[in-house]
N, C-alpha and C positions, 0 to 999 in steps of 0.2 A: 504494500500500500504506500502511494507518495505522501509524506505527510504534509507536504507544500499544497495539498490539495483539502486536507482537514482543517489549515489552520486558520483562514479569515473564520469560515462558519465557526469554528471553538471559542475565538475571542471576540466574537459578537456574540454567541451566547452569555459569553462571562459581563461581557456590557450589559445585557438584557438581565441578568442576577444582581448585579451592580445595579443597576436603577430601580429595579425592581424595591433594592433594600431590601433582601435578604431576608421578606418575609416582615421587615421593622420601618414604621415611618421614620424613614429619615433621608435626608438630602445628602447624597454622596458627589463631593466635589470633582469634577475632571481629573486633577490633578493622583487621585485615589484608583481612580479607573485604569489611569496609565499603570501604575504599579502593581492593580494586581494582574493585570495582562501580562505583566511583565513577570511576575513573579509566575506565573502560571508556565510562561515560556522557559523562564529558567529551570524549571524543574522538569522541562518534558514534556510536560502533559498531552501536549496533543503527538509527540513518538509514542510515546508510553502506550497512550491509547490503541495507537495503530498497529501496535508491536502485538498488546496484549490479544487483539481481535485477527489476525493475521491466521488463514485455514488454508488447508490443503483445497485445492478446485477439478471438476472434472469437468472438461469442456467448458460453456461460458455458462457464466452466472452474475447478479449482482454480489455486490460487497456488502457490508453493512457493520459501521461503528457507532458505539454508543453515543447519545447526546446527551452530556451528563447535566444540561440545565432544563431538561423536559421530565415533568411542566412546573413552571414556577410555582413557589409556594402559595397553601393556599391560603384565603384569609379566613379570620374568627376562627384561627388556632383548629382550625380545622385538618380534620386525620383522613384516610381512606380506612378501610377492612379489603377483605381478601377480594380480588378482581370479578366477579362472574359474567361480563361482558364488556365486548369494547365492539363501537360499528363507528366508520367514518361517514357521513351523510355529501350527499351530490355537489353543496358546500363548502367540502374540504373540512368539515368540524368534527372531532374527535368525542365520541360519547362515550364515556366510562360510566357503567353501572357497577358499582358495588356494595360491597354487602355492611352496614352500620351495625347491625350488632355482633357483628365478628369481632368488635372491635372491643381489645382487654381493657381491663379495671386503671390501668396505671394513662392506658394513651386516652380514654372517657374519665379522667379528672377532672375536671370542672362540672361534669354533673355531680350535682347532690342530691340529696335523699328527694326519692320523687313514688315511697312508698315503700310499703314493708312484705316483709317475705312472710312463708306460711308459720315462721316461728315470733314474726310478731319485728322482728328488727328491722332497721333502716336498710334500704337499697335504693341504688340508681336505677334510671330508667331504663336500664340494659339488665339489672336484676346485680350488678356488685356493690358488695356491703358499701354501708359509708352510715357506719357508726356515727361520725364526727362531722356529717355533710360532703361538700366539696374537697376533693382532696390534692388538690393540685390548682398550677394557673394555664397549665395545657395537656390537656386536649379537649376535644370534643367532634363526634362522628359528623363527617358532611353527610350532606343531603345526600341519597341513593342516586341520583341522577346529575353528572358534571359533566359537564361542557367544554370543551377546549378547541383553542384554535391551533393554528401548526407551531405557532411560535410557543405554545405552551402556556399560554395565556386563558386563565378561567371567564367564561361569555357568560354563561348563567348554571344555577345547580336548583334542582328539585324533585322530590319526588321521597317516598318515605318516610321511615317515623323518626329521622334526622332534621327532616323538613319542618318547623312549626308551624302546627296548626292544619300541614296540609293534607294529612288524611280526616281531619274535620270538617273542613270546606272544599276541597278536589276530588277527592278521593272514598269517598265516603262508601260504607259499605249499606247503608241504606240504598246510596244510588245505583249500589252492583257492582262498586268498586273495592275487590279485598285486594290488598296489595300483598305480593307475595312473601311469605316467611321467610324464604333463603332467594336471593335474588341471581338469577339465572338465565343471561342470554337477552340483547339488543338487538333490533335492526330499527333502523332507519330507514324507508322506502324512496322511490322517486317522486310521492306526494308530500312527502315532509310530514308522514306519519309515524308516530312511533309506539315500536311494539317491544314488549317486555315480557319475560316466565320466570317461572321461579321452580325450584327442585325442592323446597324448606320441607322437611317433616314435622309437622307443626303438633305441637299437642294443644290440649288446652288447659292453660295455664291461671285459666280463672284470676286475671287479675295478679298474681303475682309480682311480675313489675310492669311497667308503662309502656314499654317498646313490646313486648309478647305478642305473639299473633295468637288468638284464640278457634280458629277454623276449620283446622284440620290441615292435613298435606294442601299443597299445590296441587291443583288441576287444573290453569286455566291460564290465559295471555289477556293482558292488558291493552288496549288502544289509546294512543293518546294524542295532541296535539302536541305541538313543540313546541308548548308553553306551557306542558303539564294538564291543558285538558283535557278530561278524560270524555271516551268517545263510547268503546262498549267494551263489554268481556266475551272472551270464549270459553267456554266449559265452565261447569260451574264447583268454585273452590270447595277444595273438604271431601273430595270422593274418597271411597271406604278402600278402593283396590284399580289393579289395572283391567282393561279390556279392549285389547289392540285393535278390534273391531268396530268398536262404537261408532256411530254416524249421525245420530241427533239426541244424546244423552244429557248433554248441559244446556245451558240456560240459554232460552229464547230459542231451540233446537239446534243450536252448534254442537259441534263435536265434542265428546269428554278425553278429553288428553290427561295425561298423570305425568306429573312429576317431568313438564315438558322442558329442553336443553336449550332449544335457538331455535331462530326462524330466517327466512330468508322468502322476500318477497322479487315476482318476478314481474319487469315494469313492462313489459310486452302483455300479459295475458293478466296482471292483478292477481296470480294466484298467491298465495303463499304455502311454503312447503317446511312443515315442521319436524323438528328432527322431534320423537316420541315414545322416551327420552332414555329418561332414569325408570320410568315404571312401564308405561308400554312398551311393545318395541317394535316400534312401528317409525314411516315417513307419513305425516298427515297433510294433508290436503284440502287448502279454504279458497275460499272466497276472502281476498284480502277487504272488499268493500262490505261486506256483508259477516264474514265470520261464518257461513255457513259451509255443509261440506261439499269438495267434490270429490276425492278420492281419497286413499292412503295405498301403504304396502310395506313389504317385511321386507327381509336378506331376499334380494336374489328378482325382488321384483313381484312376490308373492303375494295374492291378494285371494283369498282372505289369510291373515298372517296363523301361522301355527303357533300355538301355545302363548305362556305367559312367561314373561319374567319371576323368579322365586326372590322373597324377600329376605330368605334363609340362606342363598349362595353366597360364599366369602367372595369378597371382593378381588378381584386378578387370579386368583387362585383357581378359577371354574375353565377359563378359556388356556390356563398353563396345562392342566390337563390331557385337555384337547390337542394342546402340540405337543405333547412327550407322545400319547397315543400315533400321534400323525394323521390328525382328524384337522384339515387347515379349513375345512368347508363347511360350520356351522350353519344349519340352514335357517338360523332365525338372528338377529341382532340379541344381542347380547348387552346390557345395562352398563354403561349407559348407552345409549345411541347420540352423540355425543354432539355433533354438527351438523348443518344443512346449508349448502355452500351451491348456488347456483353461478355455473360462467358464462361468458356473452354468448359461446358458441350453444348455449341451450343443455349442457351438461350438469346435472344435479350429481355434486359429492357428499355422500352419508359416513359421519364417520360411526363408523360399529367401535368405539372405543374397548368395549369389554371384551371383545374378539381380535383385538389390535390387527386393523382392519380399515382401508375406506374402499367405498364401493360408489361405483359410478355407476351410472342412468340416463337415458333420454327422458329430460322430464316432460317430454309430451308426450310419451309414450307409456309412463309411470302413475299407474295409482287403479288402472281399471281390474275387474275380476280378472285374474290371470296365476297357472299353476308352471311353476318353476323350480319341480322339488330336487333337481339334478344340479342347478347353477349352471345352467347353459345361457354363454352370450347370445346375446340377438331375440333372449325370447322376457316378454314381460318389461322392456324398456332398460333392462340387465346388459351394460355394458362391459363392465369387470372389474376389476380388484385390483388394490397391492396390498402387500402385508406390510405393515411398521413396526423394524425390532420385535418380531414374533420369537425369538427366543427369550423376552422379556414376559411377568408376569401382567395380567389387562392392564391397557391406562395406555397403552404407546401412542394412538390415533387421535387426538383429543380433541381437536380442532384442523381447520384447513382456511386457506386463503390464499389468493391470486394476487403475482406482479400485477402491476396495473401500464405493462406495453399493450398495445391493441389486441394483441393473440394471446394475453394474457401467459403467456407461456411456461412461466414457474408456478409450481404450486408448492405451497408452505406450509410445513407439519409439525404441528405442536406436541413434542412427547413429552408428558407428565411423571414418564418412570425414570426416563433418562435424560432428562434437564434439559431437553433441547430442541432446536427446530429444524426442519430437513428442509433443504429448496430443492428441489426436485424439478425436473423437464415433464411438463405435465403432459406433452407428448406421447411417452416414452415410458413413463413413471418410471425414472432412473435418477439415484442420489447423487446431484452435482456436487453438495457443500452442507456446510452446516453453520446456524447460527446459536451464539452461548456455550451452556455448558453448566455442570451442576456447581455450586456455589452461591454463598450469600455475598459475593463483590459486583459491583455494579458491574454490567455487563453479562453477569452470568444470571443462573434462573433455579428457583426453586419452585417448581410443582406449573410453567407455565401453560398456563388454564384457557386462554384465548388471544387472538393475534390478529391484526387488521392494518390495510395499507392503506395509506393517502394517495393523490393522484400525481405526485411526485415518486412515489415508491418507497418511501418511508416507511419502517414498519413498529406497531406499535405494539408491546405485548404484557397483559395482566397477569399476574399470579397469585394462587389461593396457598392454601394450607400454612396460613399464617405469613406468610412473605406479602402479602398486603400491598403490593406495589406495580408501578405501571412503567416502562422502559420506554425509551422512543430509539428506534436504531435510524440512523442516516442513508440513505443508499448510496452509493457510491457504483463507477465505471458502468459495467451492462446495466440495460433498462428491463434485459428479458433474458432468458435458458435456452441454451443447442447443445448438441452433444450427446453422449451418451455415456453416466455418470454408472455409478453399481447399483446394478438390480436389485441384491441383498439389501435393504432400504435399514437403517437402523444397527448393520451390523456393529459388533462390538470390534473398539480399536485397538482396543489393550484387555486381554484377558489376565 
């Protein structure tokens, strides 16, 4: 990597942090700014950077080094929780949903006692103790829904029980709005709608603390305007179990989805095509203006889908099986069903995450009665397959997303087990390169859970299992993938 080519963009970041104040009002003289660009320079930082991000390539691929000032801090001492989606909007705006009560007792300090537990004590609105009230002068959870521009700059935040007031006046579940327990998966469409799910296994909490969802699981996606109006629901929240089948079971006769991952809305035809998820396992099919349904289908293009998901299966441990047997052809998706990734060419990718797995589709050919119990391409809108790091335990497929050159030609995979992201010739499905890597230093990735590019080719990626954090990589040289990289997608480099 030339670093004469990282370094204007690195030290205009560092001016955009500098002005910014560093998260504190205060007015940072010029003469301040010089020096720490300069101090930044004397220590490397932008070689360092390029050193530390430096990967082996097969064929062409883009590059990608970290932007270590995305996104600016935010205000009102405001925190994130664990990632569960990011979508970029036609805009070029960066929408991060995440999860507010993920977020621990030490980084939710400035809440105080906002009620008491079943033993009678004080607790926060998140349900941690606070004997004593407020325990701290920072933090406290942002709103479920932030906004960002490319420069890393917050446009607006709303949506959950981060939000004041706003599930009492927006959101209301009088009006049929339950906001989801565990917050799971954004899109943004070409109407400037937005759509949200959630995975939470909700108990009921009776009241316990103030942030609680009382409803039962996730069943349902939210509609909304891009100002947080809420528009309508699909499926109706708190169902008892999965039924990959269902066609007019929730509310107003939409489809009942369980514990549904992401969606992805198709601006040619208004459908939208849901990955479903964690408890069905199924690709569901709406009416993006209506919410009602037109199709779904299982592995392989199956409609009606076989069987259910068991709420009893260890997690990664069911589809490891399957590969020490030598069984790589599960004929049902496997929990979760992880993504739903539509490309311009008309290609719907499913990632079967629990089966470390994506599967490709004509999606105008996908979702009608159709029997594909062989996994035979060409029948049922069943195009095919790669496996991701299949000699890994489930979790390798986790997400997908597309360069944004006209042919879209890389496609990007998010592996949860093994820290990192594949660019791939989506061609081809052959491993060019790799982004990250496991680790808590910037740059690298703990458990990344969802990934999304701007229309420059930047890529932006969330992470759960406590890493609570959002990366922005630069793209650098190719705009798009050629070649022909390793088949074996995920293999391991060092045994």
């Amino acid at each position: 990597m030339n670093a004469k080519i990282l370094r204007p963009a690195v030290i205009a970041l560092i001016r955009t942090l500098l002005l910014a104040g560093i998260g504190l009002s205060l007015t940072i003289p010029a003469h301040a700014q010089k020096s720490a660009a300069e101090a930044l320079q004397k220590a490397r930082v932008v070689e360092r950077l390029s050193e530390g991000m430096a990967v082996e390539k097969k064929g062409e691929a883009p590059g990608f080094v970290l932007d270590p000032a995305w996104p600016q801090p935010l205000p009102n001492h405001w925190v994130i929780g664990d990632v569960g989606g990011i979508a970029v909007d036609k805009h070029n705006q960066i929408w991060v949903y995440h999860r507010p009560r993920s977020v621990g007792s030490q980084d939710s300090g400035m809440q105080g006692a906002a009620g008491k537990d079943e033993k009678g004590k004080p607790i926060s609105a998140l349900g941690h103790p606070r004997p004593n009230g407020q325990i701290n002068g920072c933090c406290a959870p942002a709103p479920s829904i932030l906004v960002f521009n490319t420069a890393g700059k917050l446009l607006k935040a709303w949506g959950g029980p981060g939000d004041a007031d706003f599930l009492k006046t927006k959101c209301r579940e009088a009006d049929g709005c339950f906001w989801p327990a565990r917050e799971h998966g954004i899109y943004v469409d070409h109407n400037d709608f937005v759509y949200i799910a959630g995975n939470g296994q909700a108990r009921n909490f009776h009241g316990q603390y103030a942030w609680a969802p009382n409803f039962g699981d996730d069943s349902h996606i939210l509609k909304f305007k891009t100002d947080g109006t809420f528009l309508f629901q699909i499926g109706t929240a708190g169902a008892k179990g999965p039924n990959s089948n269902d066609t007019n079971g929730g509310v107003n006769g939409t489809p009942e989805p369980y514990w549904p991952a992401d969606m992805v809305v198709d601006p040619k035809t208004n459908l939208m095509y849901i990955a479903d998820g964690y408890g069905n396992r199924r690709v569901l099919i709406v009416d993006a203006a209506t919410g009602k349904y037109v199709g779904h289908f299982g592995a392989y293009g199956q409609n009606p889908v076989v069987g259910e998901n068991s709420s009893g299966e260890a997690y990664g441990a069911a589809w490891y099986d399957d590969y020490k047997s030598g069984n790589m052809k599960p004929k049902f998706f496997r929990s979760p069903l992880h993504c739903a990734r539509l490309a311009n060419d008309g290609l719907l990718y499913a990632c079967d995450r629990g089966n470390n797995r994506v599967q490709v589709f004509k999606a105008s050919e996908a979702g009608k009665p159709c029997e594909n119990p062989n996994g035979e391409a060409g029948k049922c809108g069943y195009v095919g397959e790669v496996h991701v790091a299949p000699q890994s335990i489930g979790g390798t497929s986790g997400t997908v997303n597309f360069s944004t050159d006209a042919r879209q030609s890389c496609m990007y995979v998010a592996d949860l087990v093994n820290d990192v992201i594949y660019v791939m010739n989506r061609q081809n499905l052959t491993e060019l390169t790799r982004v990250g890597g496991g680790g808590r230093q910037a740059g690298q990735f703990h458990w990344p859970h969802v990934v999304a590019n701007d229309s420059d080719g930047n890529m932006y990626v969330g992470e759960v299992d406590g890493a609570a954090r959002i990366q922005k990589f630069l793209r650098y040289g190719a705009t798009g993938c050629s070649g022909t990289g390793i088949a074996e997608v995920g293999r391991y480099l060092v045994q």
